[in-house]
PQR file with spaces between the fields and no chain letter, atoms N, CA, C, O and H, PARSE charges and radii, in Angstrom:
ATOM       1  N    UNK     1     104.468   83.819  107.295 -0.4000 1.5000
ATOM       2  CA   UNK     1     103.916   85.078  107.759 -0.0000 2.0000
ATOM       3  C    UNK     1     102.646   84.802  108.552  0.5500 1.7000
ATOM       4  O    UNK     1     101.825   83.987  108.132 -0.5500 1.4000
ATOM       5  N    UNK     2     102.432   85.612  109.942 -0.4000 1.5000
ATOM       6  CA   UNK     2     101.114   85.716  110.618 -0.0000 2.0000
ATOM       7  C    UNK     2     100.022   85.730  109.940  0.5500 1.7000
ATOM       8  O    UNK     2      99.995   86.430  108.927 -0.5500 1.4000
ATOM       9  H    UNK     2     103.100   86.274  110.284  0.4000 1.0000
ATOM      10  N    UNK     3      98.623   84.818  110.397 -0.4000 1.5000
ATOM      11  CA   UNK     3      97.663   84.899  109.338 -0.0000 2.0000
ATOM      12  C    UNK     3      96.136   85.331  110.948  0.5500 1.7000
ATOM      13  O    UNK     3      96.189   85.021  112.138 -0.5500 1.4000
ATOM      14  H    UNK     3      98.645   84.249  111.219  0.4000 1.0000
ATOM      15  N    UNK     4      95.118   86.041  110.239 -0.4000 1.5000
ATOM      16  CA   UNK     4      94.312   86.233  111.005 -0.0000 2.0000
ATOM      17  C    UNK     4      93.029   85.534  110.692  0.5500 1.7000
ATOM      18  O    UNK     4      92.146   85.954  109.943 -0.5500 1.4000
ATOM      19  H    UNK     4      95.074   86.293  109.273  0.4000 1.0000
ATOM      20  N    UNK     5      93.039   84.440  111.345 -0.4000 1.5000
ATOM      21  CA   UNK     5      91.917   83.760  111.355 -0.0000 2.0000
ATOM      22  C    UNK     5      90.693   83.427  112.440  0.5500 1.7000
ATOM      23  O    UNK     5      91.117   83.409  113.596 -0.5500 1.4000
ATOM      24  H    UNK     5      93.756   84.099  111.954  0.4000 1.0000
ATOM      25  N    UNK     6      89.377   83.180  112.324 -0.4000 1.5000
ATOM      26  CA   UNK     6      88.922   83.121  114.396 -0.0000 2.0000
ATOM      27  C    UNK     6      89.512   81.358  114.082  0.5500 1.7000
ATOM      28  O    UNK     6      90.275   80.776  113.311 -0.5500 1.4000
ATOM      29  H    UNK     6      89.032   83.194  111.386  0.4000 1.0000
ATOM      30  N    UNK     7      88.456   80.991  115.400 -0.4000 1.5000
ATOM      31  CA   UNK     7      88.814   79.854  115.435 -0.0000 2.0000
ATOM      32  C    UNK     7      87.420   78.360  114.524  0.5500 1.7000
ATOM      33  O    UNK     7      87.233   77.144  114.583 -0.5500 1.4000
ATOM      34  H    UNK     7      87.837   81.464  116.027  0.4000 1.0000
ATOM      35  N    UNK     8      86.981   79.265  113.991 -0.4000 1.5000
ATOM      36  CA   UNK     8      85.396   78.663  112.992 -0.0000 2.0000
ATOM      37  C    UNK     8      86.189   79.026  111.815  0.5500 1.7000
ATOM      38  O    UNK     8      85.387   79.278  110.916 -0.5500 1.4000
ATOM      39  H    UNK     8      87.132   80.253  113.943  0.4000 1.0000
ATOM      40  N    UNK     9      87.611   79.195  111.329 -0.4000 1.5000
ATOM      41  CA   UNK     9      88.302   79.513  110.367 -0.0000 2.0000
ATOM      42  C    UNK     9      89.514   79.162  109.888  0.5500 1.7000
ATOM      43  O    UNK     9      90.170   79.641  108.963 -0.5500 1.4000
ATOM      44  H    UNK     9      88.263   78.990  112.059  0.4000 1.0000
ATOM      45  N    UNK    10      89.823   77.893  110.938 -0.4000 1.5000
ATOM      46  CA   UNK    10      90.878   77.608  111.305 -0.0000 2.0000
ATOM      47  C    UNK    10      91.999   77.706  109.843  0.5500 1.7000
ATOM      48  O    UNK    10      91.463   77.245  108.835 -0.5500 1.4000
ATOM      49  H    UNK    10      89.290   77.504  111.689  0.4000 1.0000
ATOM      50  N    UNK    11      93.039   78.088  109.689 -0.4000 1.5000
ATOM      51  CA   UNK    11      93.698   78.170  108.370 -0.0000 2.0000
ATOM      52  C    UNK    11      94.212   77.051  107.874  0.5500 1.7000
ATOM      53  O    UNK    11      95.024   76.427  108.557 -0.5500 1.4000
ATOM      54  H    UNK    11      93.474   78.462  110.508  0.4000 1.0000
ATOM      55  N    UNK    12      93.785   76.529  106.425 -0.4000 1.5000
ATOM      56  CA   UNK    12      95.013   75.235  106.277 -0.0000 2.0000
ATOM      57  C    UNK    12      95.384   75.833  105.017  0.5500 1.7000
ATOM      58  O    UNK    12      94.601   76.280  104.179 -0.5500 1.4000
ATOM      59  H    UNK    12      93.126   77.036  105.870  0.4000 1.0000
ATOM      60  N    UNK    13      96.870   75.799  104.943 -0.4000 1.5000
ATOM      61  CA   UNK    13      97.502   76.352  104.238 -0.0000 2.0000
ATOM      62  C    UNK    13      97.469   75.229  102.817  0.5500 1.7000
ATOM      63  O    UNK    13      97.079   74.062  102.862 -0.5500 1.4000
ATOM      64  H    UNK    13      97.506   75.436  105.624  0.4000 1.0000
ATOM      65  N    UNK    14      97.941   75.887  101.711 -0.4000 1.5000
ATOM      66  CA   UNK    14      98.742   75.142  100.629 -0.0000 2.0000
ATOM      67  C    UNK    14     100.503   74.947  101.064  0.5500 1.7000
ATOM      68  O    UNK    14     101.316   74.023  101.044 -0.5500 1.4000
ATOM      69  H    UNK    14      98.258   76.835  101.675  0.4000 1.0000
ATOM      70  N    UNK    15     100.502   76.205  101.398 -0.4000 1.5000
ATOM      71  CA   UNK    15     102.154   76.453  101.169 -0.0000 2.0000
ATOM      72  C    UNK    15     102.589   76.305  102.299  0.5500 1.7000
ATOM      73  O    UNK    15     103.694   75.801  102.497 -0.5500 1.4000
ATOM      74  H    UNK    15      99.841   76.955  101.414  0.4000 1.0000
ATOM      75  N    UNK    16     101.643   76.798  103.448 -0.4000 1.5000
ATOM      76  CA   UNK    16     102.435   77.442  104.959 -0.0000 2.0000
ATOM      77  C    UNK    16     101.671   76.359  105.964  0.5500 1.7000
ATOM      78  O    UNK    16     100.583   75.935  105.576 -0.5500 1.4000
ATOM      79  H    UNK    16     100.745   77.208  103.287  0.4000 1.0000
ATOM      80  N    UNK    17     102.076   75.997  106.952 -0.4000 1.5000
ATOM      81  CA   UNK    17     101.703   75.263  108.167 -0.0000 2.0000
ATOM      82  C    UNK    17     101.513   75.835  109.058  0.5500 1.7000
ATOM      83  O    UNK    17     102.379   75.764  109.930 -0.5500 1.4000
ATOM      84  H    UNK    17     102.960   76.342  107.267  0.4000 1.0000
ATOM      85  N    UNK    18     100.327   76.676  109.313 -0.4000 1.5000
ATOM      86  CA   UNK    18     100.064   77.244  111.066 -0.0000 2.0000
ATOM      87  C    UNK    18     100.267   75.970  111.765  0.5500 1.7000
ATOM      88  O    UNK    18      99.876   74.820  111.563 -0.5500 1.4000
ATOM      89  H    UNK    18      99.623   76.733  108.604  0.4000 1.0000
ATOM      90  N    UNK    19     100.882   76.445  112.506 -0.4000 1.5000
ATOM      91  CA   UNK    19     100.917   75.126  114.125 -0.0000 2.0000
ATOM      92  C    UNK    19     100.570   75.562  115.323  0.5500 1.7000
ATOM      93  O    UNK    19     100.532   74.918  116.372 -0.5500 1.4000
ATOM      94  H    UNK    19     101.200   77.379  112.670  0.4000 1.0000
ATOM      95  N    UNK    20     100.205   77.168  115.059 -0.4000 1.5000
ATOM      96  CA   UNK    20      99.978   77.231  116.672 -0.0000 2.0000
ATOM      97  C    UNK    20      99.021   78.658  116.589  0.5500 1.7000
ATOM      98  O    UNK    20      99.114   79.321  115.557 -0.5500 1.4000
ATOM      99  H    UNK    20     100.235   77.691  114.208  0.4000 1.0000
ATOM     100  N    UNK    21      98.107   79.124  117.677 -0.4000 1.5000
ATOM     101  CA   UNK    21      97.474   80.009  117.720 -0.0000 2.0000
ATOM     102  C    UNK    21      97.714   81.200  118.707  0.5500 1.7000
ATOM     103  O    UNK    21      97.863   80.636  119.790 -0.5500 1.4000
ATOM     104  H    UNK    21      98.032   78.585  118.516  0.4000 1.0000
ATOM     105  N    UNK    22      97.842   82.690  118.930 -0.4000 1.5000
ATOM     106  CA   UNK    22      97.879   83.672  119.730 -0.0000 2.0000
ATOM     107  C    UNK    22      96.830   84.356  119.969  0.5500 1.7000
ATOM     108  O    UNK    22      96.115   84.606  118.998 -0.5500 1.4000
ATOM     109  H    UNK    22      97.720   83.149  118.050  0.4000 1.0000
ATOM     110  N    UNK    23      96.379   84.911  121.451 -0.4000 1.5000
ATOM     111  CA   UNK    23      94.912   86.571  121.139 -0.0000 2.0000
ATOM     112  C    UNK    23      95.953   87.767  120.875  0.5500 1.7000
ATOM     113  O    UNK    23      97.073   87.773  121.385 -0.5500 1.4000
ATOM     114  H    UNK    23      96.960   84.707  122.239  0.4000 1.0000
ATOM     115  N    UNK    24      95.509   88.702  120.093 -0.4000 1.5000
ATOM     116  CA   UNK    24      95.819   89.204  119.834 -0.0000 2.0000
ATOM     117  C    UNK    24      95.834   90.624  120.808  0.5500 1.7000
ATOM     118  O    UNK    24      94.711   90.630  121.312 -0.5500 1.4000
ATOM     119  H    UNK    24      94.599   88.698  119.679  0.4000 1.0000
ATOM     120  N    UNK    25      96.312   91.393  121.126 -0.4000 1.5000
ATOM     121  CA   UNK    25      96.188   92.721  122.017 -0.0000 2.0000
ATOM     122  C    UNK    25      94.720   92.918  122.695  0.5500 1.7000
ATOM     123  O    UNK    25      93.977   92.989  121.716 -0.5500 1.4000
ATOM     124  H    UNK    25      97.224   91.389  120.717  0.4000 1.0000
ATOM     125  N    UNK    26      94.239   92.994  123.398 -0.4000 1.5000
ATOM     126  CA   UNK    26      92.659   93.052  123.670 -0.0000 2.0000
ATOM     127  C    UNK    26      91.357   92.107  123.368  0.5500 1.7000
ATOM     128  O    UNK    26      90.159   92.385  123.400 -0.5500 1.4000
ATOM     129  H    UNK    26      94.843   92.936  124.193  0.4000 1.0000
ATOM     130  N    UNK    27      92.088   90.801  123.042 -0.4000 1.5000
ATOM     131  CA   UNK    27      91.178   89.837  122.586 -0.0000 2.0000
ATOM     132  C    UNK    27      90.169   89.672  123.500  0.5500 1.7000
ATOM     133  O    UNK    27      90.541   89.309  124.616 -0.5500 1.4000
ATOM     134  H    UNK    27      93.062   90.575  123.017  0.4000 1.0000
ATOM     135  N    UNK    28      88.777   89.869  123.302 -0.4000 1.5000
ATOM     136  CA   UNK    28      88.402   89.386  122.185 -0.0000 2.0000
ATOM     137  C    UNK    28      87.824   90.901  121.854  0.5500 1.7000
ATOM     138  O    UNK    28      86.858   90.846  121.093 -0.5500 1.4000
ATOM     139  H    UNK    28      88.474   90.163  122.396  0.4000 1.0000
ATOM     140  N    UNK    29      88.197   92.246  122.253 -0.4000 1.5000
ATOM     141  CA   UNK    29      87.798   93.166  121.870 -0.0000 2.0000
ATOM     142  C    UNK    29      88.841   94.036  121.221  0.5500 1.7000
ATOM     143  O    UNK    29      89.262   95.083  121.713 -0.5500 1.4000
ATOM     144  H    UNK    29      88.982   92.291  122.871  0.4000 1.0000
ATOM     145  N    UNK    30      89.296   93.412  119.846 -0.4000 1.5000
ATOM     146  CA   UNK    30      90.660   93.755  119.373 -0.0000 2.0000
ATOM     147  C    UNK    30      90.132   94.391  117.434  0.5500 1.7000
ATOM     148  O    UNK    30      89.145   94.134  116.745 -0.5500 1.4000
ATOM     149  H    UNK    30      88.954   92.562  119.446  0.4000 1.0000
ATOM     150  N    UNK    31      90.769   94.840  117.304 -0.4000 1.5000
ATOM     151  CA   UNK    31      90.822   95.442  115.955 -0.0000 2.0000
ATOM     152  C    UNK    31      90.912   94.202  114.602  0.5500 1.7000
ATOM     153  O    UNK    31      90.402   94.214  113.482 -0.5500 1.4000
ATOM     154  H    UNK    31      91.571   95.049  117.863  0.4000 1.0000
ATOM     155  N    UNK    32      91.770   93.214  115.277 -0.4000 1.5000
ATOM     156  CA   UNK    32      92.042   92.166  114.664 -0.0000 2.0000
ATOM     157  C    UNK    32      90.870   91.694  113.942  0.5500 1.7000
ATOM     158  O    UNK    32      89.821   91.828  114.572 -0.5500 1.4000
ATOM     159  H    UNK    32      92.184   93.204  116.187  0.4000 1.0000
ATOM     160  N    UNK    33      90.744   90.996  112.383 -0.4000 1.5000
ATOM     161  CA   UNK    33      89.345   90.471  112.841 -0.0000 2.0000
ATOM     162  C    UNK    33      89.782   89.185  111.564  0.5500 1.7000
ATOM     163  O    UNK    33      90.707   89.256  110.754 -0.5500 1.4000
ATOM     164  H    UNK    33      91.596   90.887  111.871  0.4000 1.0000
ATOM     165  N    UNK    34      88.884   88.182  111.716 -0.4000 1.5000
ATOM     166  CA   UNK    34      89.112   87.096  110.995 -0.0000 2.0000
ATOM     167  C    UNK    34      89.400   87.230  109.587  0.5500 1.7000
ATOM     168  O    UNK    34      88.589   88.035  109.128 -0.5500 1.4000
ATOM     169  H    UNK    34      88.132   88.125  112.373  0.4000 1.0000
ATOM     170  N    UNK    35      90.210   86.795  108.661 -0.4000 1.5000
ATOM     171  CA   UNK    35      90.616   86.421  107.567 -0.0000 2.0000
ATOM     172  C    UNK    35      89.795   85.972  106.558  0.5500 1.7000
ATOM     173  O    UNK    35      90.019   86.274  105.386 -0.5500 1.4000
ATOM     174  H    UNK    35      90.869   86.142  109.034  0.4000 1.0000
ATOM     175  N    UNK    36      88.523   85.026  107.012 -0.4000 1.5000
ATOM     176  CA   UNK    36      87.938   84.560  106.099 -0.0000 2.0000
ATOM     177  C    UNK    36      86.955   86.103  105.027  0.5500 1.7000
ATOM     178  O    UNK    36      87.035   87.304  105.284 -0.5500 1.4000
ATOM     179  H    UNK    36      88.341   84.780  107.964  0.4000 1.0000
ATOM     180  N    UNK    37      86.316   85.586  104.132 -0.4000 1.5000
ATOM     181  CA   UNK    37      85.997   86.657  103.355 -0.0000 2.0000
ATOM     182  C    UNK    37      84.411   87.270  104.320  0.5500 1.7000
ATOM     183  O    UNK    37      84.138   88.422  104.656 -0.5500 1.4000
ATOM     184  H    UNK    37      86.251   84.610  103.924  0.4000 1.0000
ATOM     185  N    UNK    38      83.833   86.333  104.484 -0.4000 1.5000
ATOM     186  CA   UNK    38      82.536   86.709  104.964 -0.0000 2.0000
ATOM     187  C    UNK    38      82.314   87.013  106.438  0.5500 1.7000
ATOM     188  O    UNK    38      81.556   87.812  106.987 -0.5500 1.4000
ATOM     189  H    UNK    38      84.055   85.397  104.211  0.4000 1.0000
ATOM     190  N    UNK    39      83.430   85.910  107.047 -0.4000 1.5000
ATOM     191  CA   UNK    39      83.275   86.536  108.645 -0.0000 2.0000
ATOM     192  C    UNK    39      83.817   87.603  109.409  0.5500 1.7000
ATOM     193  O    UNK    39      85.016   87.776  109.195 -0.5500 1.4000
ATOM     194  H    UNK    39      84.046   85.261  106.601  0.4000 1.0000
ATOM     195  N    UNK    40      83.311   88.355  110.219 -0.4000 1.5000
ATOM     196  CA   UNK    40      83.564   89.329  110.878 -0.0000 2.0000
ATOM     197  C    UNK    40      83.625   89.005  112.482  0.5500 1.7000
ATOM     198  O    UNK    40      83.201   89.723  113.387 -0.5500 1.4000
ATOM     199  H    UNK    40      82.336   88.214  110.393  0.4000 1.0000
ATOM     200  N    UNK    41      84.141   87.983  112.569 -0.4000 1.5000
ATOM     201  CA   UNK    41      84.329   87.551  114.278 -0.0000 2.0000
ATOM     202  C    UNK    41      86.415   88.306  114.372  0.5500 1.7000
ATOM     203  O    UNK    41      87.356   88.639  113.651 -0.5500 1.4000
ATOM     204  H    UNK    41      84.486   87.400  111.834  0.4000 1.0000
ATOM     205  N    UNK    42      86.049   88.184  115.631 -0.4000 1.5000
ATOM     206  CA   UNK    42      87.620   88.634  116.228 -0.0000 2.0000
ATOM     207  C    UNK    42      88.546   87.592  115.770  0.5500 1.7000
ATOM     208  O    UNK    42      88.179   86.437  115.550 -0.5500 1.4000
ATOM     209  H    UNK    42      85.285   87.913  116.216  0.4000 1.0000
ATOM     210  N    UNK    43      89.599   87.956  115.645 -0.4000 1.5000
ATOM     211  CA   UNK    43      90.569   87.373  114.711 -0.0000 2.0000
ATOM     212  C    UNK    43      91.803   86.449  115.576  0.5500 1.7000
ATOM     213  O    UNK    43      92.331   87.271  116.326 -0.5500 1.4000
ATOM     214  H    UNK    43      89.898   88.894  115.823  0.4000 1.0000
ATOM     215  N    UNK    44      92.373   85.287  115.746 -0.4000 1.5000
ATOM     216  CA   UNK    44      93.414   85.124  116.439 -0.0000 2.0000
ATOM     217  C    UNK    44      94.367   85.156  115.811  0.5500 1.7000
ATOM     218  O    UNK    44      94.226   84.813  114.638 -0.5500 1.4000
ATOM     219  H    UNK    44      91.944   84.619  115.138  0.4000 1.0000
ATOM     220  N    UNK    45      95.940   85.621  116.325 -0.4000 1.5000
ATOM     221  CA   UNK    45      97.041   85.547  115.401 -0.0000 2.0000
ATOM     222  C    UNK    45      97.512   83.802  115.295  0.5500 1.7000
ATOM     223  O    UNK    45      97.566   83.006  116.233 -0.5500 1.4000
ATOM     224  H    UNK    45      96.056   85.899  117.278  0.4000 1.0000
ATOM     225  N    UNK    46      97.908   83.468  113.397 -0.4000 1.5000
ATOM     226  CA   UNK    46      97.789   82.157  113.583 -0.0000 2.0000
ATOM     227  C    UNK    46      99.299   81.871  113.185  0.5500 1.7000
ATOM     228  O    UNK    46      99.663   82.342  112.107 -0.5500 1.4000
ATOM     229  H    UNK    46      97.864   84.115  112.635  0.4000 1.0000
ATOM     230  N    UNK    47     100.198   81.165  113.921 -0.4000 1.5000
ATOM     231  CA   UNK    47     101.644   81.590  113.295 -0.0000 2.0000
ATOM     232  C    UNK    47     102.327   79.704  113.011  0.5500 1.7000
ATOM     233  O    UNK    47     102.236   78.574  113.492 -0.5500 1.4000
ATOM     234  H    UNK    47      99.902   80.783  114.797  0.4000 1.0000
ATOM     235  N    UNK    48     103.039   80.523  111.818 -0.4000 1.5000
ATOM     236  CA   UNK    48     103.877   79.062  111.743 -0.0000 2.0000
ATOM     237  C    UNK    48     105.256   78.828  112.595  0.5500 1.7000
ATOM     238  O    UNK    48     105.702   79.598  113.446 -0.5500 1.4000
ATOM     239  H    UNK    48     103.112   81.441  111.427  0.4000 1.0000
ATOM     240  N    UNK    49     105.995   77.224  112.046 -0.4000 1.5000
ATOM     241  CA   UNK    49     106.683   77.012  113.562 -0.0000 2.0000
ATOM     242  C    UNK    49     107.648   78.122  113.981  0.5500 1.7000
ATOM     243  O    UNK    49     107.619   78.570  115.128 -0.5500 1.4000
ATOM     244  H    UNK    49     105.633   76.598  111.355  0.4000 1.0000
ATOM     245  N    UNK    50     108.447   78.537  113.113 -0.4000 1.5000
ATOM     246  CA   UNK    50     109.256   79.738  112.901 -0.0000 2.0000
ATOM     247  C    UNK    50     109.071   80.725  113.961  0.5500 1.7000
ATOM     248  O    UNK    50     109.796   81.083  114.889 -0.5500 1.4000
ATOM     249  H    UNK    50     108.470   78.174  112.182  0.4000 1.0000
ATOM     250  N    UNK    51     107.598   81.157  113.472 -0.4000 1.5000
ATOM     251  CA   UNK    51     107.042   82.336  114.469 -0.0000 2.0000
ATOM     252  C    UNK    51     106.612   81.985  115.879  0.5500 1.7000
ATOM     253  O    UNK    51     106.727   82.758  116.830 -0.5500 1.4000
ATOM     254  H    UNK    51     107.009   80.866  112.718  0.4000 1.0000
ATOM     255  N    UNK    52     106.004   80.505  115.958 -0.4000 1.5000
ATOM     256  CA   UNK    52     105.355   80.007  117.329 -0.0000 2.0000
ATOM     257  C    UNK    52     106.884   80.012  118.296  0.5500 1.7000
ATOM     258  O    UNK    52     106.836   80.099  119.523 -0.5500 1.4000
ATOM     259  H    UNK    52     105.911   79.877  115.186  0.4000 1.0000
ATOM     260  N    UNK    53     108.109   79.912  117.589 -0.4000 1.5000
ATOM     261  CA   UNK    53     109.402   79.377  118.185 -0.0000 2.0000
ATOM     262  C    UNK    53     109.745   81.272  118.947  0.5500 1.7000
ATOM     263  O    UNK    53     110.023   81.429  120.136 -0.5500 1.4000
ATOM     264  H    UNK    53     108.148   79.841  116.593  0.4000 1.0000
ATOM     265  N    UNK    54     109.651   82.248  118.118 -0.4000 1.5000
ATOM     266  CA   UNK    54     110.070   83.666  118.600 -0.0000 2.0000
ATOM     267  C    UNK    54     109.258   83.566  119.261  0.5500 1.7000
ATOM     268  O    UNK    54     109.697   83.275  120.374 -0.5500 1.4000
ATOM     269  H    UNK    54     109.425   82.121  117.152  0.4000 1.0000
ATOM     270  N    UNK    55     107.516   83.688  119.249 -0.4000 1.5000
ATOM     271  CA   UNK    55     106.932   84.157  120.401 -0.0000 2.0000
ATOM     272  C    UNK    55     107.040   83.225  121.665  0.5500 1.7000
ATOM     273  O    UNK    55     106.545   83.651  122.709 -0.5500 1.4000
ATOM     274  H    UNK    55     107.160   83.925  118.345  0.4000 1.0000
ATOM     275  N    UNK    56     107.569   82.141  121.661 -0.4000 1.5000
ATOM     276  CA   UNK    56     108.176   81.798  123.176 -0.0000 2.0000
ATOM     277  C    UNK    56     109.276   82.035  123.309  0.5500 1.7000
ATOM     278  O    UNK    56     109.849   81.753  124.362 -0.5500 1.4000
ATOM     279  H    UNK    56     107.970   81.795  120.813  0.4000 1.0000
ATOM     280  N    UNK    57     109.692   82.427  122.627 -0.4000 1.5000
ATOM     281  CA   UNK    57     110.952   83.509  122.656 -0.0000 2.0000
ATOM     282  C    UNK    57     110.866   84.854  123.131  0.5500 1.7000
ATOM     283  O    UNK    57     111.908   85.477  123.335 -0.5500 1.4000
ATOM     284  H    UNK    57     109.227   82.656  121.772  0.4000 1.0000
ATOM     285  N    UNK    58     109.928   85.294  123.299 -0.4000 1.5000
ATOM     286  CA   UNK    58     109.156   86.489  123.913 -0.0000 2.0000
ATOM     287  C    UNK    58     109.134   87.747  122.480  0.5500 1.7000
ATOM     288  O    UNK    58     109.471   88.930  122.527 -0.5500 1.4000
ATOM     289  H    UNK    58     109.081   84.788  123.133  0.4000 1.0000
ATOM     290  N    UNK    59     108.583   86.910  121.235 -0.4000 1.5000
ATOM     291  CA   UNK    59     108.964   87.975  120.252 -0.0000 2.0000
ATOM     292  C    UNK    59     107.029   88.202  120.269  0.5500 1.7000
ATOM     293  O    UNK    59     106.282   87.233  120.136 -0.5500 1.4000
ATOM     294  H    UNK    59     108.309   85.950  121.197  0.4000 1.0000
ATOM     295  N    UNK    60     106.596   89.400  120.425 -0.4000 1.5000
ATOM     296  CA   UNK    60     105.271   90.036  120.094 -0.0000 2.0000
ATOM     297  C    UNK    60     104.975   90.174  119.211  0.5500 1.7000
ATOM     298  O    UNK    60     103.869   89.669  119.020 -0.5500 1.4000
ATOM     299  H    UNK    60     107.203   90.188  120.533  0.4000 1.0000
ATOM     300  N    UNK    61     105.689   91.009  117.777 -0.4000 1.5000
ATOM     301  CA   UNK    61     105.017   91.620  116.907 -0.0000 2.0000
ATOM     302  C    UNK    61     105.532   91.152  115.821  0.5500 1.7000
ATOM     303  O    UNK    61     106.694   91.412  115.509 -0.5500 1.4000
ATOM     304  H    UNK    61     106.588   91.419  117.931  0.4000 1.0000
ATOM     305  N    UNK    62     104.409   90.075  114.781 -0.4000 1.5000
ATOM     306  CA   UNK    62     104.373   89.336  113.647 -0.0000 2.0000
ATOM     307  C    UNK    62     103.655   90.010  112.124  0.5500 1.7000
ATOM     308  O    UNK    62     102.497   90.271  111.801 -0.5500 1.4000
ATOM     309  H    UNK    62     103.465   89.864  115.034  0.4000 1.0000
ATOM     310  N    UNK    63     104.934   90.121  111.448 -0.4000 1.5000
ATOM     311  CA   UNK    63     104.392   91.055  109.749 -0.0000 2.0000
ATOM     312  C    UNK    63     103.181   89.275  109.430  0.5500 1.7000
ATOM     313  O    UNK    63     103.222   88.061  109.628 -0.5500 1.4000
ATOM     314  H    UNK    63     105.875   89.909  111.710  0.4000 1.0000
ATOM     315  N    UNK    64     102.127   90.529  108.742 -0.4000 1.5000
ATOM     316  CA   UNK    64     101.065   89.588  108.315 -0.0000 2.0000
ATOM     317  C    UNK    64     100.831   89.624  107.089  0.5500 1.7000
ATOM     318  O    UNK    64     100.883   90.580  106.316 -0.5500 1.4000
ATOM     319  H    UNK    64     102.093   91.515  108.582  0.4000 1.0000
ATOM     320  N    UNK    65     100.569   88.557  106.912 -0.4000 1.5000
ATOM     321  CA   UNK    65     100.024   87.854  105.144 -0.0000 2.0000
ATOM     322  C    UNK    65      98.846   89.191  104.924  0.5500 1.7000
ATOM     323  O    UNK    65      97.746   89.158  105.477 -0.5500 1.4000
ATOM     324  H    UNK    65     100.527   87.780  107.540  0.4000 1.0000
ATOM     325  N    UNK    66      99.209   90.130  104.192 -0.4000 1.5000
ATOM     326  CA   UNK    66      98.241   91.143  104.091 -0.0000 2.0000
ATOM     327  C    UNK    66      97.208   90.904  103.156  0.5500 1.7000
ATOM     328  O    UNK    66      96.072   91.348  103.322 -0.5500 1.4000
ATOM     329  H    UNK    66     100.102   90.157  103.742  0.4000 1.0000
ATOM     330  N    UNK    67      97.607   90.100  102.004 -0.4000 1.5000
ATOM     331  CA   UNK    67      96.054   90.253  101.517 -0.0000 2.0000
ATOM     332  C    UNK    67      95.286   89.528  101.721  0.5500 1.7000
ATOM     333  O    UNK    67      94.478   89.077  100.909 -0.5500 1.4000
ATOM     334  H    UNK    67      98.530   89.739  101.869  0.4000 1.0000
ATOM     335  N    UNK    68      95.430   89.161  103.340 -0.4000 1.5000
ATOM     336  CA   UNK    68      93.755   88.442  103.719 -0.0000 2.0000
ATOM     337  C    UNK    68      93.388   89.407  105.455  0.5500 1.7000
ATOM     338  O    UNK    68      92.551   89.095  106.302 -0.5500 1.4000
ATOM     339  H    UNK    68      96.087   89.527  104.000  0.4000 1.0000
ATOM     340  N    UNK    69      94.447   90.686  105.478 -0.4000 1.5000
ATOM     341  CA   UNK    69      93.925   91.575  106.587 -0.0000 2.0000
ATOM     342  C    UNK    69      92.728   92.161  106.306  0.5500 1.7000
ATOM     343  O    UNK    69      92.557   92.339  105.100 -0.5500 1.4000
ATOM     344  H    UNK    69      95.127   90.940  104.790  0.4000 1.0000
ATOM     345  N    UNK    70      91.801   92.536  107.048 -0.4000 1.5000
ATOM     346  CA   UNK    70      90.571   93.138  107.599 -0.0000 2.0000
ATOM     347  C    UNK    70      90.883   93.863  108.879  0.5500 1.7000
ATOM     348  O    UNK    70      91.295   93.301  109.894 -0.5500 1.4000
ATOM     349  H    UNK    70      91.939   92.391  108.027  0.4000 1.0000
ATOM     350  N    UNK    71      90.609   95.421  108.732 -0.4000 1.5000
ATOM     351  CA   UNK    71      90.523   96.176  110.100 -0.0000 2.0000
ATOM     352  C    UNK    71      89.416   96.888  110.347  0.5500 1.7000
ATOM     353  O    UNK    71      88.866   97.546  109.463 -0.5500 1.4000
ATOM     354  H    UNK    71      90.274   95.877  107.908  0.4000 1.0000
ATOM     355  N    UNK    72      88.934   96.816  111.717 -0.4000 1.5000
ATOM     356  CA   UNK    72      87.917   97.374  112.432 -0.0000 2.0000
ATOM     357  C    UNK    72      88.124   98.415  113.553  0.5500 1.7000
ATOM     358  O    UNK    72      88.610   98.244  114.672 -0.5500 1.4000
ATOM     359  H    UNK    72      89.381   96.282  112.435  0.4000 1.0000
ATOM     360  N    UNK    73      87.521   99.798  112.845 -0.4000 1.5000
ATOM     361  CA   UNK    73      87.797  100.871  113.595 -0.0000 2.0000
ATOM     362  C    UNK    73      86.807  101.065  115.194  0.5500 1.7000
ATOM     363  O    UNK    73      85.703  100.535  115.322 -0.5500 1.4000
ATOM     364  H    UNK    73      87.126   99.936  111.937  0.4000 1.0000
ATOM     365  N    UNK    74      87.165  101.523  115.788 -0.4000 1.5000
ATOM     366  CA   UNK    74      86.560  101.919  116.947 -0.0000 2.0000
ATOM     367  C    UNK    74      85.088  102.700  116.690  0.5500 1.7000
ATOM     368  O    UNK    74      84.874  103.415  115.710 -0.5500 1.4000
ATOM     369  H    UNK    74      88.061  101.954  115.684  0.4000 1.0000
ATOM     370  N    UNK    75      83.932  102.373  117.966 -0.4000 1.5000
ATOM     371  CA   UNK    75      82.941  103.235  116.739 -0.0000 2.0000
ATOM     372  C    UNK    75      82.670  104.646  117.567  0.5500 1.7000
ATOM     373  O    UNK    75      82.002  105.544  117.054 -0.5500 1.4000
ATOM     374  H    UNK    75      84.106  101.793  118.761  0.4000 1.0000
């Protein structure tokens, strides 16, 4: 599953292998925002090979590892 991390966050999994990185819709002024607990920088989508293989496949939209989402509303 998609994970949202910046890039001062890079993800290393136990279980899962990100291999590759995406911006997300409006990067770097996107809703998205990093994964880690304390940071609040813009978020990149971080996908494993599976997913890196659809989105050059032209697949866009990746379900995310939710309990490490953070969203930021417009102000």
């Amino acid at each position: 599953m998609a994970f949202s991390r910046c890039l001062g966050h890079v993800p290393h999994g136990r279980t899962r292998n990100y291999t590759m990185h995406v911006r997300p819709v409006g990067y770097p002024n996107t809703a998205l925002v990093c994964g880690s607990k304390e940071c609040c920088e813009p978020g990149l989508i971080w996908l494993e090979d599976f997913e890196a293989d659809a989105y050059r496949n032209g697949e866009r939209i990746f379900m995310a590892f939710t309990t490490t989402m953070k969203m930021k509303a417009e102000s």
